[in-house]
Every structure is written in C-alpha cells, then in structure tokens.
N, C-alpha and C positions, 0 to 999 in steps of 0.2 A: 247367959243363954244365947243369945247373937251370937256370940264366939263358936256354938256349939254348932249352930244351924246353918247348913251349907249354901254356901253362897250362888245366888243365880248366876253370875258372871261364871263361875265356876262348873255350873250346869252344862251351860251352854258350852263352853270349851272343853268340857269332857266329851258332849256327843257331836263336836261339829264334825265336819266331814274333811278329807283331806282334800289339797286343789288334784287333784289327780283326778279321785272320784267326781270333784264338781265340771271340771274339764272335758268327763266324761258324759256330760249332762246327767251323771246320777245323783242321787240323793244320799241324808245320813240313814244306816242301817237301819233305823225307825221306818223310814220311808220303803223299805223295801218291801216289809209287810205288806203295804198296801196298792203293792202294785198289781195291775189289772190283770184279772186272773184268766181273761183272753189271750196276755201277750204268754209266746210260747218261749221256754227256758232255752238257754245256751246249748245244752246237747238235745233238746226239743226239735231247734231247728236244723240239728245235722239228719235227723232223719228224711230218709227218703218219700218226699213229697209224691202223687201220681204225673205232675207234670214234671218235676227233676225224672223221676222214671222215664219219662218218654224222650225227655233233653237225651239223658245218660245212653241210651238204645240210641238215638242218631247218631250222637257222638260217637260211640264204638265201631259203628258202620261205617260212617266218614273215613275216619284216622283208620283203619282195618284196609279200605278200598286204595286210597294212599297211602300205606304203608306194602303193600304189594307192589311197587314198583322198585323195592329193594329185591326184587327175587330173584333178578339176572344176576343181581352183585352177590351174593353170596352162597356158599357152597355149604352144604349141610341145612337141618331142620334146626337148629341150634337157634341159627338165630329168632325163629319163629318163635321160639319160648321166650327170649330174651325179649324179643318186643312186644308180647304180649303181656307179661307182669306189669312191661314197665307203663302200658296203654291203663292195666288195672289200677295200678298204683296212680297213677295220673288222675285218672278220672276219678279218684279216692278225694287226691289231692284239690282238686279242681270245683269239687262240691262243696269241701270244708270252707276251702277259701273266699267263695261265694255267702254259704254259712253265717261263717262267723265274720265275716267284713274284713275279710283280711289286705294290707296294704299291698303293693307289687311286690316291695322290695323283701315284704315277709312271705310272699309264696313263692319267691324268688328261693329264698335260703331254704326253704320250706323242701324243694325243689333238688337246690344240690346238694344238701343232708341226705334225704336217700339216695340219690343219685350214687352219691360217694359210698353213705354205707348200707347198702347194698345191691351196688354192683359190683362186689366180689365174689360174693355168694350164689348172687341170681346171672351173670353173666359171665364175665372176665374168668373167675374160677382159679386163677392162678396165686402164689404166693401167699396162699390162704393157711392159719391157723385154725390145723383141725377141720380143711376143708370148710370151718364158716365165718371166722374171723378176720376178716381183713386187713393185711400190713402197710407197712410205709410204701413198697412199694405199690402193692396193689391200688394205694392214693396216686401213687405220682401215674400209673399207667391211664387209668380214670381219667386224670386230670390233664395230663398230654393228650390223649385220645378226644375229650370232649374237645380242645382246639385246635390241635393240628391232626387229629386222625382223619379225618375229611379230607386233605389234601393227598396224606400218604394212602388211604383206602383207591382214590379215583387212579392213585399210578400202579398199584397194582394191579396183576391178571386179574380180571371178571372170569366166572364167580372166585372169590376169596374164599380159602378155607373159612367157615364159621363158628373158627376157635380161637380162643386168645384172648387177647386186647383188641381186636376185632369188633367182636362182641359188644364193645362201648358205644359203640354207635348206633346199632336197631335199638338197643336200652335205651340211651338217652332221647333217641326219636320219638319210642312208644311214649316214654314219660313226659316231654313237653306237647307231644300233640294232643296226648291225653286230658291233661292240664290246662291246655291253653283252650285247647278246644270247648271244652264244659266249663271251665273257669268262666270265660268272656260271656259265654251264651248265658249261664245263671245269673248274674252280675249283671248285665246291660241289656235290656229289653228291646234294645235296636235292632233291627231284623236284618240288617245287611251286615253289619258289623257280626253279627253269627257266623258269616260266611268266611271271615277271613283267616279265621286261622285255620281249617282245614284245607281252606285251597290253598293256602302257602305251603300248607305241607304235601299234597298234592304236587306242587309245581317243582318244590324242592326234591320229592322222588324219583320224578320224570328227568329234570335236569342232572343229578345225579346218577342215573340210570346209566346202562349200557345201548350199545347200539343194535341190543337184540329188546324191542319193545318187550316190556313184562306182561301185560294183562291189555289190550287196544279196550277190549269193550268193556270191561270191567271199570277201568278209568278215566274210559270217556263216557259212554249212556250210562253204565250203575252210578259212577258218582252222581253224574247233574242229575238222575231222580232222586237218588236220594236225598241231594242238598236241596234239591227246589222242594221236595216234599215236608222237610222238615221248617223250610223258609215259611210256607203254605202256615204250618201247624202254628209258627208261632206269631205268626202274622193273623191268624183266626183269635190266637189265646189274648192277644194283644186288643183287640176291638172293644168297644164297651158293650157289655151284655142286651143290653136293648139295641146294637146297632148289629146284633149275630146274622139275626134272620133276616136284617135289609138287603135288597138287593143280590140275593143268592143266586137269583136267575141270570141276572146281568154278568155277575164275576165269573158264574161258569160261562158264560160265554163267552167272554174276555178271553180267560185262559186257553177255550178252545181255539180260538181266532190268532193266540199268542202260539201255540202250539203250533197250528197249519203255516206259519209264517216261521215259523223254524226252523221245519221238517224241507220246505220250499227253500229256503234259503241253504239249508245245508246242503239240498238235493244240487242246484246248480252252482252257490260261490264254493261249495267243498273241495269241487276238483281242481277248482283255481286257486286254491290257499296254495302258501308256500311248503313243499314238500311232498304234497300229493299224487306227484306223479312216479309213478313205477319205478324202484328202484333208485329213489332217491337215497342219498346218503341221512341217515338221522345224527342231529347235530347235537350234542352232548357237553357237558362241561370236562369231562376226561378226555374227550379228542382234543381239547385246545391245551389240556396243561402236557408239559413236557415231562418224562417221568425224569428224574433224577439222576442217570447214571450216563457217562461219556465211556462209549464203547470202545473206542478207539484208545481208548489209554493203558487197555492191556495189547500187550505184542499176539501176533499173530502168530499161529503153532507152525504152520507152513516150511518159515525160513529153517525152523529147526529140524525140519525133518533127519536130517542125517546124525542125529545124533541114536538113531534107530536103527542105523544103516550099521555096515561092518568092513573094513574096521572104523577106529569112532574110540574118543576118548573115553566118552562116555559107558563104553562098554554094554549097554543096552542091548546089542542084536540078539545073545541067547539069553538073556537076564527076563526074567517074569515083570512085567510093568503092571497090568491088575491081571487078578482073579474074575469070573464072570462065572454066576451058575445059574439056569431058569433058562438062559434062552438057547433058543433050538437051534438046533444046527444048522450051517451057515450063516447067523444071522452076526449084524456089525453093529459094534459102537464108535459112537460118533462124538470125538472129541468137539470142533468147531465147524461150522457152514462158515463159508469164507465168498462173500459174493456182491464185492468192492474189488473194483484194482487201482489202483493209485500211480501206476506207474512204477511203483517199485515193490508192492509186495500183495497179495491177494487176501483182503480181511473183510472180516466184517464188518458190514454197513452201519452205519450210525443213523438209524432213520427217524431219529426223534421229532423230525420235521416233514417228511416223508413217507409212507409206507408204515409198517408196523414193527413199532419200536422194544426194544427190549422192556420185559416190565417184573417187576416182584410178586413172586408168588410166595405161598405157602406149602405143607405139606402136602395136599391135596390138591389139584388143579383141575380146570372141569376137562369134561371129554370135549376133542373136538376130531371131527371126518369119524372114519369107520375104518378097522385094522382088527388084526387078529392080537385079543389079549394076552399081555405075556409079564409077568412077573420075575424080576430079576433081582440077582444083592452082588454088589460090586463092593470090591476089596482094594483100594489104591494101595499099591505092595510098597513099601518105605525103600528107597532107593529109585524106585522106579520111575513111575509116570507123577508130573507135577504141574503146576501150573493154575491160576486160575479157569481154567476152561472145564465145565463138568463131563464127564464122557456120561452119553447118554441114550438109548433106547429106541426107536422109533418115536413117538408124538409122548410124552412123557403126560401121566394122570396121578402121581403120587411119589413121593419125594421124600423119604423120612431119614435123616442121618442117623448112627448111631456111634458111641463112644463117647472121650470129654470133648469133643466140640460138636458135638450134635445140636446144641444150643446156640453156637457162633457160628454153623454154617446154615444150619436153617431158617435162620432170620435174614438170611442173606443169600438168596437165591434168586438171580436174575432168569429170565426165559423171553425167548423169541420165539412164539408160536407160529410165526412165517419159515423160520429155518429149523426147529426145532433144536437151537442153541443154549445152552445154560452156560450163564457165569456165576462164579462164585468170586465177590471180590475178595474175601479173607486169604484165599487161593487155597487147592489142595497139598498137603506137605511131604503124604506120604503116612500111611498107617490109619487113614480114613475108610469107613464102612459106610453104607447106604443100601436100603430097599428102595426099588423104582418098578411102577406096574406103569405102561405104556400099550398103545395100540401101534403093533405094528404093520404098514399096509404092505410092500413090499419087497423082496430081498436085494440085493445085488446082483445085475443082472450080469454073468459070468460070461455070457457069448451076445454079439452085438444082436439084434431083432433085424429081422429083414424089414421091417416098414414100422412107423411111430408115427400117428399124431399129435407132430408139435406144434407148441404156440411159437406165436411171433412177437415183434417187439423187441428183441434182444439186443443190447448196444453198448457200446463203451464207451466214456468221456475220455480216454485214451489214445492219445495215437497210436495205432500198429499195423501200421502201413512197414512194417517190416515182416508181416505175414505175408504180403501180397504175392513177392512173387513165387513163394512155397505153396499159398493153396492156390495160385493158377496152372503152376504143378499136376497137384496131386488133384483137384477137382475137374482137371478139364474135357473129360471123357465122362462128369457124371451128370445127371441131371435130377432137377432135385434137390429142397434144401437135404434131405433126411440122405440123400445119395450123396451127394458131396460131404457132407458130414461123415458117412460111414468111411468114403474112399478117405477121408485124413486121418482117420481112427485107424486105417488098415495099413495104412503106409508109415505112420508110427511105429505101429508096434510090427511089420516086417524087413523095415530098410533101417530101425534105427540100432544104436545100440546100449548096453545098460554101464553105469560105473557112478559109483559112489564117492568118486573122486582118491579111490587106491590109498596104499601106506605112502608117508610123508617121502619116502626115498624111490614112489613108482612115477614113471612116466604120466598117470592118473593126474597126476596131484593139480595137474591144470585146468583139471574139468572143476570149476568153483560150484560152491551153492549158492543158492537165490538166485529170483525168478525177476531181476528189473529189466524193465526194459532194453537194456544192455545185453544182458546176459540171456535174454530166450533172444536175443537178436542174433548171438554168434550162434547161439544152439541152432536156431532153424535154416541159418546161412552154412552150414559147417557140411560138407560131402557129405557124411553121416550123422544123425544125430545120436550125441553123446549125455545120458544124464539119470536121471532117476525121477521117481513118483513125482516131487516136485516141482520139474521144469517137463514135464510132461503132462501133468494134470493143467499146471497154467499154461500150456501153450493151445491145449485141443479146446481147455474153456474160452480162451479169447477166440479162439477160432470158429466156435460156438457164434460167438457174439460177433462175428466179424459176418457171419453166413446169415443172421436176424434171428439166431436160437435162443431165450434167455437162458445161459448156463453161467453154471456155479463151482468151487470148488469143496472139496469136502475132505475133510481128515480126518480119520480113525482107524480102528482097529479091526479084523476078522477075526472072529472067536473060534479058536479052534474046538477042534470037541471036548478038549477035557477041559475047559474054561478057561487057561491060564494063556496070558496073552501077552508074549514075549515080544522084544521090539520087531524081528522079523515081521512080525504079524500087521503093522501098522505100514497103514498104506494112504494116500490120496488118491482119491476117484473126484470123478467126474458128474454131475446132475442135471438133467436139461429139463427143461419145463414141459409136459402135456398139454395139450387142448383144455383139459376140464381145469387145469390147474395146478393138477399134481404132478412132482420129481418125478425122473425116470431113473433111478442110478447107476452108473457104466461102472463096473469094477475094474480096480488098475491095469489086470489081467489083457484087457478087451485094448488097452491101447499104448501100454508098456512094454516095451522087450523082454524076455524071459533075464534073469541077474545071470546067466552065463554065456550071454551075448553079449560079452566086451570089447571096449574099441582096441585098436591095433594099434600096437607104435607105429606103424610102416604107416595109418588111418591119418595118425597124430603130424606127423616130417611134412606129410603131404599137405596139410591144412595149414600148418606155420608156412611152409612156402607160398601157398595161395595168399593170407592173411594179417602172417608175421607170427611170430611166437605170442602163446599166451601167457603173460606174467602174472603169478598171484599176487595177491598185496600183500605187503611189511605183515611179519609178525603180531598179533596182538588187535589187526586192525579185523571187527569183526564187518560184515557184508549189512547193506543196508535192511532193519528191522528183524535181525537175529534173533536178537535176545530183547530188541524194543522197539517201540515203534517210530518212525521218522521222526519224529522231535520228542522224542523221551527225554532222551541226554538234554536237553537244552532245557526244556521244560524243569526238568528234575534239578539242573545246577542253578535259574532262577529263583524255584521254589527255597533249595538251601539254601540262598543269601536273603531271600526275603525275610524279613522280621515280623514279628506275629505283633498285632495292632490291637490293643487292648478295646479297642471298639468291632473287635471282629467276634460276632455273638457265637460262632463256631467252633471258636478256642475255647470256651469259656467252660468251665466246671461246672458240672450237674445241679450241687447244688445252690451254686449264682445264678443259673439259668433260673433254679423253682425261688426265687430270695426276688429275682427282680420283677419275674413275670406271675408268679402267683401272688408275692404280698406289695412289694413295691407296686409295680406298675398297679394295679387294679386301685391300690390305694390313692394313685398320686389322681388316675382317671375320675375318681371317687369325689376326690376334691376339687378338682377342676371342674368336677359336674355341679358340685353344691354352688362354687361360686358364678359361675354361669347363670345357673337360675336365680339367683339372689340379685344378680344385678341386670336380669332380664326382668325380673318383679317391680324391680325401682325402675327401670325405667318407663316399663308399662302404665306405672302406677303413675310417675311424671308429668308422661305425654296424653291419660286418659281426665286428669283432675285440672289438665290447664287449657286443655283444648277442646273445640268442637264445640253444640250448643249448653249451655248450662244446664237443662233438664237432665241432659244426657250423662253429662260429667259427675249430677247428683247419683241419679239410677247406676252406674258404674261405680261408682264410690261403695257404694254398697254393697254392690255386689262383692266388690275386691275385697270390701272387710268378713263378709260373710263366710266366702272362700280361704282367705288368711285363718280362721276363728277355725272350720272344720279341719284344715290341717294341722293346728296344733292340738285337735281332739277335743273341739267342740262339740257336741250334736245339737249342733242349730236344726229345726225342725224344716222338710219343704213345703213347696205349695201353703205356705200363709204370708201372712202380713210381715212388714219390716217389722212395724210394732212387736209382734210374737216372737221373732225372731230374736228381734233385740233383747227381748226378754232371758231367753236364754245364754244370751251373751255376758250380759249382766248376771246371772246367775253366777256363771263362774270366772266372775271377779269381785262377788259380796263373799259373807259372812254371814251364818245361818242368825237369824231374827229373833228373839223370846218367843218362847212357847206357846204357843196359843195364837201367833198372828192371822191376824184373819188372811180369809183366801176364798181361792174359785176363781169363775173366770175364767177368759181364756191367760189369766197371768199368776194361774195358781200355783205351777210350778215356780213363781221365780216370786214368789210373793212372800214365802216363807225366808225369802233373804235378804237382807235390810246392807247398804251400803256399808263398809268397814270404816270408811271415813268418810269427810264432806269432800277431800278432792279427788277422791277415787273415778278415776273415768268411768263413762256411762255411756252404751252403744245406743240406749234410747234418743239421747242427743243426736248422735248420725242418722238414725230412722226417721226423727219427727226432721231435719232438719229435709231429709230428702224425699221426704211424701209433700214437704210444704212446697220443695220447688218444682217435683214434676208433676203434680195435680193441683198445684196453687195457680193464680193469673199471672200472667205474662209470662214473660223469659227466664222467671228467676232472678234473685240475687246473685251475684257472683262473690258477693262477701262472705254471703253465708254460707257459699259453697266454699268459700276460703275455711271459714270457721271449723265444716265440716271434718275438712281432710284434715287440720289441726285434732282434731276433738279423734278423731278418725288412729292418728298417729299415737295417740294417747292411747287406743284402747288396744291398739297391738303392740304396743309397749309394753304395757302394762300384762296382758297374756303372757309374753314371753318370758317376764320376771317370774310369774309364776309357775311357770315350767321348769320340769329338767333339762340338766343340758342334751341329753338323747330325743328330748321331746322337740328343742328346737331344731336338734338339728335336722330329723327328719322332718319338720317342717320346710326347713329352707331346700330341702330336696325331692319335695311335694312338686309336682307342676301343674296342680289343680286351677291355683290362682291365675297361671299364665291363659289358663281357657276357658276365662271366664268369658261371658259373652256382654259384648256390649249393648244396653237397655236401651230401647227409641223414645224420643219422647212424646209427649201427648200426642204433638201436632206432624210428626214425624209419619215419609209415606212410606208404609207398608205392602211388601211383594212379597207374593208367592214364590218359594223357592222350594227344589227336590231337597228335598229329607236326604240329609248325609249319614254316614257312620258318626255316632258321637262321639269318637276318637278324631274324626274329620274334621267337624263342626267345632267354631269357637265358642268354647263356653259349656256345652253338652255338659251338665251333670248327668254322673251314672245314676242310672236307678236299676234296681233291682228287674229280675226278668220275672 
C-alpha cells in the first residue's frame, strides 16, 4: 500500500516553481489563483490610462513642435508622413515599455526592430519586394543612414529631395523622440527629467537646421508653454491628495511673479544675447562641417576651349556637341563659372572654407531668387561634349537623368548655388540624357548697357601689373568704374584681332592657347591683340578685377534655335557682379572681334622684331591645365605608386565594412561595456564596505545587495523594511515548504518557502545585521559589518548560480547598482538639497509616473 501512495517529497517537486519564476518574485501556479483581484493583468495595464492620455497629447505636441525644425532641410511632404508614423509608433513603443517594465536595452532592440522593419515600407520605399517587403539592401541603407546619414544629409543642398534613403532620418527622429519622450515621462515620475528628451530633441533640430530658421515662434514661446504646462500637470499629479488644495493662492502667485520676471528679463537681456542683433549670421552645425568634395581636382573647361575652335583635331567646330529643346530663344548653357585665377588658369573656387561651397543634391532642389521658368531635356551627343562639368540652365530646380546611368549620375551631382555650377564626378561620356526645370533671370546681354550698378570689392591675389599699362591706355579719357570698364570692352573688341591659332603649316600657329599669366602678358603687350574667347574673356575679367568689379569667367554654349549646339556655338563670356547681387552677363560678342578679323603676317614680322619671335613648345608638351589641373600629373603619378594600406577603411569591401562595424565593432563595444561595469561594481562595492563611518557602510551594504537582487530579476518590494525585503530575497533562493505552512504577515509571501539546505545563504542575515548597526548604540561593529559583506557575498553568489547565463549577463550590464545612493547614518547631518533628475541623482530608483 505505501508503495502505491504518492509520495509528499514527490508532491512537492512536481508543483514547485521554477527559479526563473521565483526570481521573478512569483509564485507556483497554485498561487496564481489567489492573486489580488485589484492587481491589473499584463495587457490590463497596456491600456490607455486618463493620465497616460494626457502624458501621450504632451508628448506628441512637444516632438511635433521639434520636429518642425527639420522643414528648411527637406524638400517634399514625404517626409512629413515619414515622421509622423514613426512619432506614432514611438509613442506605441514608449507606453508598452513603460507598461510592462521593460529593461533599456529591450526598448532599445524593441526600437531598431521596427525601425528596420519598417522603414522600407513606411519611408526609404526603395528596393522593396512587392513594394512591402524589405531586402538586404533596403537593411544596409537603414542602417548606414541611421549612422552616417546625418553627416551626408548636413553636406548636402538644403532643402534635400524628400525621397530615398533620405527618408531614414525624419523616421528614425519621429521614432526615438516618440519613444524616449513618453517612455521616460511614464516610467520616472521626476518632473525635470520629463523635460529632457524633448528638449534634446528640440536642440538637436535647431542645430541641425539650416540658416533659414524654420518655425522662431513656434520653437521658442509654443514649445516652452507647452513644456512648462505639461511640467505644471505633472507636477500637480505628483502632490499627495490632501496636500492639492494647499496653498493654491500662494503658487499662483509664484508663477505669476515667475512669469513677470521672464517676460522682464527677456524684454532687456534678449537683445543682448548672442545673435540678436540684425542680421546676424545663424550658426549651424552644417556651416562648420566641410562637404566632401575637392573642386579643384577636375581641370577647368577654359584651357580647352579650342578644341571648339576650327581648325582643331578635335574636329568639333561643325560637329553637334548637345541637343537642347525647352529653352527659348537666345537663351545659353552653361558649362562651368570659372571665378578663381591662379595665375595660370581661371577655375573654379574651392570655397569649402570660404563662401559657398559646392554641395550634393538630389533630383529636386529648392527654388532660390526669382527667374522666368523654363523646362529643358539635354542630350550629351556621343562624340561630342564631355567632361565632368554638367552644362546647365539658369538657377537649376530639378535634375532627373535618364538612361542606364541615371542611377550613377544622380547620386552624384555636386551644385554651387553661388555660381550656378554642377559637377558630376562620374563625368559625362557622351550619350547621356537629362530633364532640368530652372529659373531663368536673365539673358546674355548682346550689346554693352550705357550705365550698370555695380558692386565693389573685386580683387585678385594675383599679380597683374602687366595690365597696367594697357588700361592706362585705354581708360584714360574715362571716367568712372562702369566707363572705364566699357572703354576696355570697346577697345578689345575694335583694335583687337580674332585666330584660333590657324593650320599647323599657317603663320598662326604662334598665337598659343592658355590664358597664364605669361601668355595674356604678350597678348595685351602685342600692337594688336591676337586670340580668341579664351584669352579675351580672362583678360576683360582681370581687368574687371583690376578696376574693383567683382568679375568672373563663364563657359558655355548659345542655343541656336533648332537646339542642336555645335562647337562654333560655344563661347566664353564675361559676368560682373550687380549692386543687389546679381551677374550681369556680357556675351563674347560685346568684347571679342568678329572670327574674320585676323592678324596679319605683315602684324606678326613686326612684333618678332619689337619682341623676338614667338616659339611654340616641343611637340606633345600640352600648355599649363589643358587637360588638368596644376598638379594633376603629380598628384596622379604619387597616388599610382602609393600602395593601398590595409587600415585604410575606404579601400575596404562593402561587405567588411557591414562585418566590422555592424557586428564586430558593436559587439566588441558591448563587451567592453559589460566589463567596465563589472569592475566599476567591485570597486564601488570595495571602497563603500571599508570606508567611511560604519552605520553607513552597513546601510550601503544593503542597499548594493538589494540593487544587485533587482537586476538579476528580483522583485524586492519598495518603501518597506530590510526585514521585508529580505524576505523576498530569500524567497528566491528557497524551495517551496509542505503544504499547508503556515503564513501571513507581513512574511506571508516568503513563508511558504522553507530553506533548500542549512548552508543556503540567507539575505535575512545582511538585513538584521544592518538594522542592528545603524539603529543599534554606538558606532557599530565593524566585524559584523565584516561578517555582513561576507554573508552579503554569499547571497549574490548564490543568485547568479541560480540564473541563466543571459540573466547574468544582463545583469552585469545593469548600471542600477552603480546608483545606488549612499544611506546617512542615524547621527549623520542632513541638508536640503535641489531635487535632481533621477538619472542625475546617485542612487535615484525609478518609479513609475
């Protein structure tokens, strides 16, 4: 019969509880029944409380009000939807996690789970299966974008198209300010600490921002009512219920008092802050970073000109170079603004330090001034026109390639909104197509203007002090910048003469190309001047700049009417700066000799006798910045001996790049993080159990083991006794008791579980050892506080045996324990101090809002 009858040993180890569950401070399934039918279920409390309601409405206004200072940066409503889901989903996120207690590093993953999967669908859009499913790449774009897309977003042109991988950024903004925002506030009842994740996001839009403020009053007075209002709410919700009605009269008149000293304060320190004065520059985090690209390492189109000219290897002068259809008659494309001279060749400025720099755009680019719209589709003709320089429109507003590298040259489009220049580093090859809508303000002015207001400031780091004695010349009967200017424009184009440097066997051939300082030296010293577009456009713009004009040079093309624009057709002109701002453009016409105004051999005897003969250079030898720029060649023969260095992160293959810096690196960071804290805890624990006064050392003791207990998933109870607490510590490191053990009290929870063994460590030991010495007489034992930390060492020992290895390790990556606060003791003096954020405050347990 015994044999038959089941054994109580048996009982018990069929219903005992796993340690997970007891670690949990829960109970065996028996026990669940009987739990208080007050407490509210696990998806009970994800429901929308009336104060989560009114958290939730702050919070979307806050992150809404800062999130509008992304509106200068980008182009399209696109992003608008994008940051808006991801504000929704955030603040989804944000309540759960509050909820259901979830740890960082779980509303962390929580976090970039959707983040990743779905922002293909809800943003990015790109690379999509089926338009909803998201590929490898669509990961990797995601995942570049959330860390280096910030950098590449601030070098691009403001506003960015608001398509693309773009897109990853308002996404990922909406979703952490969302998150962080209502997360913290539910979570931590601290009333300042509410404040901080929206104002960092705030600060972070403003800094991010462009130099044309997005929203002044929306960002400055709507935010700070809304934040102080919502500060007010839970600063009221926070009071104890008998302490609502105290003093209502007083605090409104605080506030008002707080109020008048604000409005006073802002009225006179306002216009004394930094920046307030009119016309200040706004300082940004994209005015300090450099964009990317060295302008100077493409050659400048200039030196080539003659390969447009006739005759010409090249054979270009009746050859079609592009197509152009859309724009109206007489209007010009503009290969390059050239408005640098170096002393040997006229290019474009590298203002990456300076002035306004070349930057990356997209298809789309915002409008900027005012111009007559005009839509155009250019056709690079294969043979034709080439080069990295995009030929381009007036003020360009849209930019689409089409063909198979519409995708490699549209991710790649540089613009200078000061010159209205586009590079394309890929360079054009020939057989490339493109739509472009532009504002165009002005045309080519085809006859000079009797009078112009010009600006001033125009100058050159150049010496050309070999203009000198040509415009004392030709300017010395005028008066007037704009009159002296005209008379050297007039005197060009009626004393000089035109040649392209003639067939290899003409008397020509000694008229060279390029415009160095050398060569506009014999051109403007020579009886007549000999030359073409090129040493005529750089000789009027230094002359410009010699008189205090700012002038520039310019190359491109005139569209004839049938659109097709042959090399004849390509010319360099001349631009001089306006009063308000704006180029003036002088077409070549107005200061070039007509091409059948050539020099004369009889022109040419008579200048070798003044001069000496002019000799060309050796065969093969091209003119300084032809075909490259002043140290190309050099540059270019270093680069090919240099050897590529296996620590140079820019060589590296795509998928080394995602190997080291998505799983490597994060993981190595990961563990340097855990050990870090692990041996900040020991030392903590060291320095607080051997030093200071003994009460103190006990009350700290304590506390460290209580905070050790809750990170490996204790629920030690707050606000009671060590005693109680301990109770539950103990709990889950017994074994559930025979059936029927008595209970109640406040140690009814842990009463049903009786020790596993007699050496099983017991948290009760550290409690009674540490109420005995800081409410006991005198100073305390310091043995028994020795005793303590031993018995102490035991019982966190013993926890972690009991755990998984995941459970410890997120433990040892907890940094709960590192802020714990240290306990005063009896006789210990006590000072009022301001109430911190409890992320500030050592020690601060969260509690719930």
């Amino acid at each position: 019969m015994s044999s038959q009858q089941p054994s109580p040993h048996a009982d018990r180890a069929a219903e005992a509880p796993g340690f997970a569950t007891a670690l949990r401070g829960g109970a065996p399934k028996r026990a669940r029944r009987r739990r208080d039918p007050d407490e509210p279920s696990r998806w009970r409390r994800a429901v929308l409380s009336a104060d989560a309601l009114v958290d939730a409405g702050f919070a979307t206004a806050l992150v809404v009000l800062a999130l509008v200072g992304l509106r200068t940066g980008f182009l399209g409503p696109q992003w608008i939807v994008a940051a808006g889901v991801g504000l929704a989903l955030g603040l989804v996120i944000g309540h759960l996690a509050s909820a259901w207690r979830w740890m960082a590093i779980t509303t962390f993953l929580v976090v970039a789970a959707v983040y990743l999967l779905l922002g293909g669908p809800v943003a990015v859009r790109d690379h999509l299966v089926g338009g909803v499913v998201p590929t490898l790449q669509t990961f990797r774009d995601l995942a570049e974008w959330a860390v280096l897309g910030w950098k590449r977003w601030l070098t691009l042109l403001p506003p960015v198209d608001a398509r693309g991988p773009v897109l990853a950024l308002p996404w990922l903004a909406g979703l952490l300010g969302g998150a962080l925002t209502l997360g913290v506030a539910r979570r931590w009842a601290n009333v300042p600490l509410t404040a901080l994740a929206p104002v960092a996001l705030l600060a972070g839009s403003i800094a991010l921002g462009t130099l044309e403020p997005a929203a002044v009053l929306l960002q400055g007075a709507g935010f700070a009512l809304v934040l102080v209002g919502w500060l007010v709410v839970r600063a009221h919700r926070a009071r104890p219920p008998v302490q609502n009605g105290a003093g209502r009269t007083a605090r409104l008149a605080t506030g008002v008092a707080l109020l008048a000293v604000a409005l006073v304060a802002g009225l006179f320190a306002g216009p004394l802050l930094p920046g307030a004065e009119a016309g200040a520059r706004r300082e940004v985090v994209r005015t300090s970073l450099v964009p990317p690209l060295d302008v100077s390492q493409f050659p400048s189109p200039l030196p080539g000109f003659r390969q447009y000219t006739e005759p010409n290897p090249a054979e270009l002068y009746d050859q079609p170079v592009l197509r152009v259809t859309g724009l109206p008659a007489g209007g010009a494309v503009r290969f390059a603004t050239l408005d640098a001279y170096d002393g040997l060749v006229w290019g474009a400025a590298d203002r990456s330090t300076d002035g306004v720099p070349f930057q990356q755009v997209g298809s789309r680019i915002g409008t900027r001034g005012v111009g007559s719209p005009v839509e155009v589709e250019v056709e690079v003709v294969e043979g034709g026109y080439s080069g990295p320089w995009l030929p381009t429109v007036g003020a360009p507003t849209r930019i689409e390639f089409e063909g198979p590298r519409a995708d490699e040259l549209g991710s790649e489009v540089w613009l200078n909104t000061d010159t209205e220049t586009a590079v394309v580093p890929r360079q054009l090859l020939g057989g490339e197509r493109y739509r472009m809508t532009a504002l165009v303000q002005r045309p080519l002015a085809k006859r000079l203007p009797e009078d112009l207001d010009l600006a001033s400031g125009g100058s050159t780091a150049q010496d050309t002090d070999l203009l000198d004695a040509r415009l004392d010349a030709w300017t010395s009967r005028a008066d007037g910048t704009w009159r002296k200017f005209l008379a050297v424009a007039n005197q060009m184009r009626t004393e000089g003469t035109y040649t392209d440097g003639g067939t290899p066997n003409s008397f020509e051939k000694v008229y060279l190309p390029g415009h160095a300082v050398a060569r506009l030296g014999r051109f403007v010293n020579s009886t007549k001047l000999a030359g073409n577009d090129e040493q005529y456009a750089a000789t009027l713009a230094l002359a410009g700049q010699k008189l205090g004009i700012p002038s520039r040079v310019v190359m491109g093309a005139e569209v004839p009417a049938d659109g097709t624009v042959r090399g004849r057709d390509v010319h360099a002109w001349v631009e001089l700066q306006l009063d308000d701002g704006t180029w003036f453009p002088l077409a070549a016409n107005t200061f070039v000799p007509p091409r059948d105004k050539t020099p004369s051999e009889q022109q040419l005897l008579s200048e070798e006798q003044k001069v000496g003969a002019q000799v060309p250079p050796p065969a093969g030898v091209n003119p300084p910045s032809l075909l490259q720029g002043p140290d190309q060649a050099q540059n270019a023969t270093d680069l090919a001996k240099r050897k590529k260095s296996p620590f140079d992160i820019a060589a590296w293959p795509l998928w080394l790049k995602l190997l080291v810096f998505a799983v490597v690196l994060p993981l190595v960071l990961a563990a340097l993080y855990v050990l870090v804290v692990r041996l900040l805890k020991r030392r903590r624990r060291r320095r607080h159990t051997s030093t200071g006064p003994v009460p103190a050392r006990a009350a700290w003791l304590w506390r460290d083991l209580v905070a050790e207990a809750r990170s490996l998933g204790v629920a030690v109870p707050r606000r009671v006794t060590r005693r109680e607490q301990a109770l539950a510590v103990d709990a889950a490191l017994a074994v559930p008791a025979p059936e029927g053990a008595a209970g109640g009290g406040p140690g009814e929870h842990a009463a049903a579980y009786r020790p596993a063994e007699s050496r099983t460590p017991q948290a009760a030991v550290v409690a009674t050892v540490a109420d005995g010495v800081v409410f006991g007489p005198g100073e305390g034992s310091e043995a028994a506080v020795a005793s303590a930390v031993a018995s102490a060492d035991e019982v966190r020992a013993a926890l972690r045996t009991r755990t998984s290895r995941w459970a410890r390790l997120r433990s040892d990556a907890d940094p709960r324990p590192l802020l714990a606060r240290r306990e005063r003791a009896s006789g210990e003096k006590r000072t009022r101090r301001l109430r911190l954020p409890s992320l500030l405050r050592r020690g601060a347990d969260p509690t719930p809002a």
